[in-house]
N, C-alpha and C positions, 0 to 999 in steps of 0.2 A: 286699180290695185285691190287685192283681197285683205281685207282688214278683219282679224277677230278681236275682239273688244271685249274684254271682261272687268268686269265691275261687278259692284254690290246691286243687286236691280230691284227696285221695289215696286210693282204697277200701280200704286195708291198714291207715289208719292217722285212724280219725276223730280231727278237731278244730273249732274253731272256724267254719267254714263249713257243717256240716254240724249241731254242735249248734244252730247262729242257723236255719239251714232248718227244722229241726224243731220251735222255738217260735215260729219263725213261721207254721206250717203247724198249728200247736196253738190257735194265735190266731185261727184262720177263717184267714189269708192264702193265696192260690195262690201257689206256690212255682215256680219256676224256677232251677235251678244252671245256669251259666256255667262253665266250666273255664278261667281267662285261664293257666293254663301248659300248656296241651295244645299244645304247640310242636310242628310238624312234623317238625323235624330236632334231633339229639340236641344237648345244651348244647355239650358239647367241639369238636363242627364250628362250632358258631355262634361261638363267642368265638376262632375262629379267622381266621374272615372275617365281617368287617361286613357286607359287602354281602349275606349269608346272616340274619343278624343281622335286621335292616334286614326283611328278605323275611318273617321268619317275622313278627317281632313287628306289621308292617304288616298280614300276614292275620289275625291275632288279632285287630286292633281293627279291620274290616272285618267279620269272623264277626261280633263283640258288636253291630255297629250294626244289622249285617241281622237278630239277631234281635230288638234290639230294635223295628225296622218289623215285625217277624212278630209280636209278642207284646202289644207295645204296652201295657207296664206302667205301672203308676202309681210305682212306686217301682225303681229301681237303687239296690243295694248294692252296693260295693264292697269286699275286704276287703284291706287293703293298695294289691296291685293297680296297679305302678307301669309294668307293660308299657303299660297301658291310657294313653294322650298326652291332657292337656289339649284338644287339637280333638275326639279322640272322646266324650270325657265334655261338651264343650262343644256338640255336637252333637244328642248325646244329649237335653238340655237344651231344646236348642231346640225338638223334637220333640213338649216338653210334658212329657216325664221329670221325676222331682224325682230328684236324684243325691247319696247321702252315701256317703261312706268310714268305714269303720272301720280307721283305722290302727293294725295293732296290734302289732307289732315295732318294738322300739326297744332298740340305737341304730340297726340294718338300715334303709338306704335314708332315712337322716331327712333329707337335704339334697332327695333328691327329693322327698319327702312336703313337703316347701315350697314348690318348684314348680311342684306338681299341685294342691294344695290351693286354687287362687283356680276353679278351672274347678269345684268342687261347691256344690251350696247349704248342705251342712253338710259338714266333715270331724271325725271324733272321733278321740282317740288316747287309748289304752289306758295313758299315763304323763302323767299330771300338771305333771309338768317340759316334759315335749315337747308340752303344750298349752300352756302360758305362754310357752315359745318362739316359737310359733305367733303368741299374741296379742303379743306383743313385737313383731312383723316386721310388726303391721298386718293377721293374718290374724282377724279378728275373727268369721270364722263355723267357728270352729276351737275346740272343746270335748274335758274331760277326759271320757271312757268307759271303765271300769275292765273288764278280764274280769270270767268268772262262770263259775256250776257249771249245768250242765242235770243233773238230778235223777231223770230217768230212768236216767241213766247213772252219774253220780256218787252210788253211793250204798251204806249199808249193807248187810253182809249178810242178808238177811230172813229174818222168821224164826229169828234166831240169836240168843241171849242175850248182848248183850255180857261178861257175868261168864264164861262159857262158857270155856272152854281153848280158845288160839290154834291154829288148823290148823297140824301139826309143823312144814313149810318154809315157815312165816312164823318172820321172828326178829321181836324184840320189838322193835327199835327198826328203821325202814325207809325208805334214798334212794333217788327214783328219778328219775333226770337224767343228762344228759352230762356227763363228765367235764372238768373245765376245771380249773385249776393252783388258783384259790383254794377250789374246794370240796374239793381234795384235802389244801389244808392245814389246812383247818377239821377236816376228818374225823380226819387225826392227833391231833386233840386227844378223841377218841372211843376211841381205842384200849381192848383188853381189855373193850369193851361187848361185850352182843349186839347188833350191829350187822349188818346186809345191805344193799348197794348193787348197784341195777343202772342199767344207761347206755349207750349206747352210748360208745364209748372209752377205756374204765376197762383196757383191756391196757394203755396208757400209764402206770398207775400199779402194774404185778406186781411192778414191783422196788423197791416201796415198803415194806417188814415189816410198819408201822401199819398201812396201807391194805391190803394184797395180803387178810389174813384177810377182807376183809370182802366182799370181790369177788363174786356171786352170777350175772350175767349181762350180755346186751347190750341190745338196746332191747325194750322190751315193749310190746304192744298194750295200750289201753283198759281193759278188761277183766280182764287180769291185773294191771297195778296198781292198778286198785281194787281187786281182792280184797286186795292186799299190804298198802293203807290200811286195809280195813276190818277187816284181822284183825290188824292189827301195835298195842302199847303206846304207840309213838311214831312220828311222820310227822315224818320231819326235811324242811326246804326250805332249802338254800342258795341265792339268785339271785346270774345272772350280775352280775359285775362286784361280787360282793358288799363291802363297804366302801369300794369306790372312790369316784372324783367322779360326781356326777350324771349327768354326761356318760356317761357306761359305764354306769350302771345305769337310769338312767331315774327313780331312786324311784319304783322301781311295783310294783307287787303283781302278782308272774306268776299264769300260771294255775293254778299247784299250790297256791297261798295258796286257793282258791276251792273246787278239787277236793277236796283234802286236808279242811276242813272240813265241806263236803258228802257226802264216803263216812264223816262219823263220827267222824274219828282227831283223836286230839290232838297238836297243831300245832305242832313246833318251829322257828322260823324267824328267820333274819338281818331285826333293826332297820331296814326301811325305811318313807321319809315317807308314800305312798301309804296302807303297809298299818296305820298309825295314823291316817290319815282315813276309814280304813271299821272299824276293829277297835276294842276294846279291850286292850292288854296286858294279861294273866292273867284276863282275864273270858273271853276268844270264844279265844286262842293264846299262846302264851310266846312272846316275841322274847327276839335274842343277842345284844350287840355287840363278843364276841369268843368266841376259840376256849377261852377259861378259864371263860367264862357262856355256850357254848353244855352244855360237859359237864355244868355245873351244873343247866340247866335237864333236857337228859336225867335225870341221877341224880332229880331231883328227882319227875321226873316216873312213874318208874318204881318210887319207892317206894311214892309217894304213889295210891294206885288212885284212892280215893274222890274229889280234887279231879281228877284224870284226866280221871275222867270225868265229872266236871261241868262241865269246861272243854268236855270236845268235844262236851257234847251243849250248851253255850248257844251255841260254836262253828256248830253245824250250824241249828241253831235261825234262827241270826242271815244267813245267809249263803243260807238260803232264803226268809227273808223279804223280804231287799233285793237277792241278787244269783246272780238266776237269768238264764241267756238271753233267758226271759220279758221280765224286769224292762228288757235292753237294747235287745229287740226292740221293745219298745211303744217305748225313748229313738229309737232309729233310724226309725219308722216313723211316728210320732207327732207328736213334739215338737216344740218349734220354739226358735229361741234364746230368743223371750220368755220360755220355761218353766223355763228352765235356774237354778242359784239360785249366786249368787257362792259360791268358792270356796278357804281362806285355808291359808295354810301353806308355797308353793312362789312363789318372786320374780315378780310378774308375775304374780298369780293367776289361772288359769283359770277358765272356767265350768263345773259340772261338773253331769251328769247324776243324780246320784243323792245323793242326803243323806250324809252322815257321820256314824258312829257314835261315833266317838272325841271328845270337850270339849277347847274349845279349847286349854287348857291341856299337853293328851299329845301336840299334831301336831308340833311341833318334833323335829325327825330327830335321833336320838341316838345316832347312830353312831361308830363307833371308825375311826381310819388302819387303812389296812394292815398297817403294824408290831405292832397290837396281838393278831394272831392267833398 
């Protein structure tokens, strides 16, 4: 099948459109990328004049359509992708295209992602909340699609005896994420660990005492944090918006709930409803729902070797069985709403792509306020 694939593409910095190209391209698919932010003129002039605005983003969805008459695919992807206008996607369509989205930032652009959403034959989104939203508003070809780990890249070090001694500037417990106010006060509750964070933003927290020891750098390629996952005791993940309303976090299971499992580590992570319709708690990762049970799970973890590491290897086990690129490339390419299987836990159930691991009984989100960190 001819697949074009447009995404946000950064070459410094793979992610998501680039790991979907390569299990699609793993899959027999002919692959084509799209660039829909190759904007002519820099952001800062555009959001100063519309009518520049207007110019660029108009040539973008002109480029898409010419190449879709040049390539004449069987499938457009779309990943986010809200430059791209209902008539071009609409278009597209009519062409003989079949056209889905993988919406996968949330809460980023969720008001658009409802107004673009009637123009595709499927739209999935990466938060279960923001697909019940979807079906709420009448958009009924609107499905949950969870991230994943691609395996080539997410993954252990090879060849290396987990039992082995940690490479020296790995510390034993390891964040790697942007700085934002609630992961900063979670992290005070870590104080006097071996603890290492890096992120970009984290200067914002120097004149923190708890936080400042722990500081290690700014944003990292690929690459080097998986090494950080696969050689570190502990993989800490706090998400945005953590313990807020749904509204801010999405309950969803970012993509470091996916990676983190897949390079091997075991998994320490904030209570969301998402990450218990595909997990189990203490079988596949340890959830928190506060900053007094995340310490706890740290210490715990870092005594305990032996369940350590039997968490992370049923962790990684589980996570390559049901939720590889692979496993979304065939939902996106494939599937159809017929195949999709009801999905319970979040108001307004979506349809969801992929089975759940967790018994009905664990999905109920058991999260703490704010106040409780």
């Amino acid at each position: 099948m001819k697949v074009l694939l447009s995404g946000a593409l950064n070459p410094r910095f793979e992610a998501l459109p680039e790991y979907l190209a390569s299990a699609l391209a793993r899959l027999g698919h002919e692959v084509t990328l799209f660039d829909h932010r190759a904007f002519l003129l820099p952001g800062r002039l555009r959001s100063r004049h519309p009518a520049l605005q207007r110019f660029d983003r108009s040539r973008l969805n002109a480029r898409l359509l010419r190449t879709v008459r040049r390539l004449r695919p069987d499938l457009l992807i779309v990943n986010q992708g809200t430059v791209l206008t209902r008539c071009t996607i609409e278009e597209a369509r009519a062409s003989g295209v079949r056209c889905v989205n993988w919406f996968s930032d949330f809460p980023a652009e969720f008001e658009q992602g409802l107004a673009v959403a009637p123009a595709y034959d499927a739209f999935f989104l990466a938060s279960s909340f923001a697909a019940a939203r979807h079906r709420e508003a009448g958009l009924h070809q609107s499905f949950w699609l969870p991230f994943a780990c691609e395996p080539e890249t997410h993954r252990p070090d090879r060849d290396v005896d987990s039992r082995a001694p940690r490479p020296g500037d790995v510390p034993e417990v390891v964040f790697v994420g942007s700085h934002y106010p609630e992961r900063q006060v979670l992290l005070r509750f870590l104080r006097d660990l071996p603890v290492g964070v890096w992120g970009p933003g984290w200067e914002r927290a120097a004149d923190d005492p708890h936080v400042r020891p722990m500081i290690r750098g700014g944003a990292l390629r690929p690459a080097a944090w998986r090494r950080l996952y696969a050689g570190c005791r502990v993989a800490l993940n706090i998400h945005y918006g953590s313990f807020g309303p749904p509204d801010a976090s999405g309950d969803l299971a970012n993509t470091r709930v996916f990676e983190i499992l897949a390079c091997g580590a075991y998994q320490v992570v904030d209570r969301q409803g998402d990450i218990l319709r595909l997990f189990k708690d203490g079988e596949h990762l340890a959830l928190f729902s506060s900053g007094d049970e995340l310490r706890a799970r740290v210490e715990e973890a870092l005594i305990d070797e032996g369940r350590r590491r039997d968490v992370a290897r049923r962790g990684r086990e589980e996570v390559l069985a049901r939720h590889t690129y692979a496993d979304r490339a065939r939902a996106l390419g494939g599937a159809s709403a017929a195949g999709f299987t009801r999905q319970g836990g979040a108001p307004g159930p979506p349809r969801a792509a992929v089975p759940p691991s967790a018994p009905a009984g664990e999905r109920a989100r058991a999260g703490a306020g704010r106040g409780s960190r």
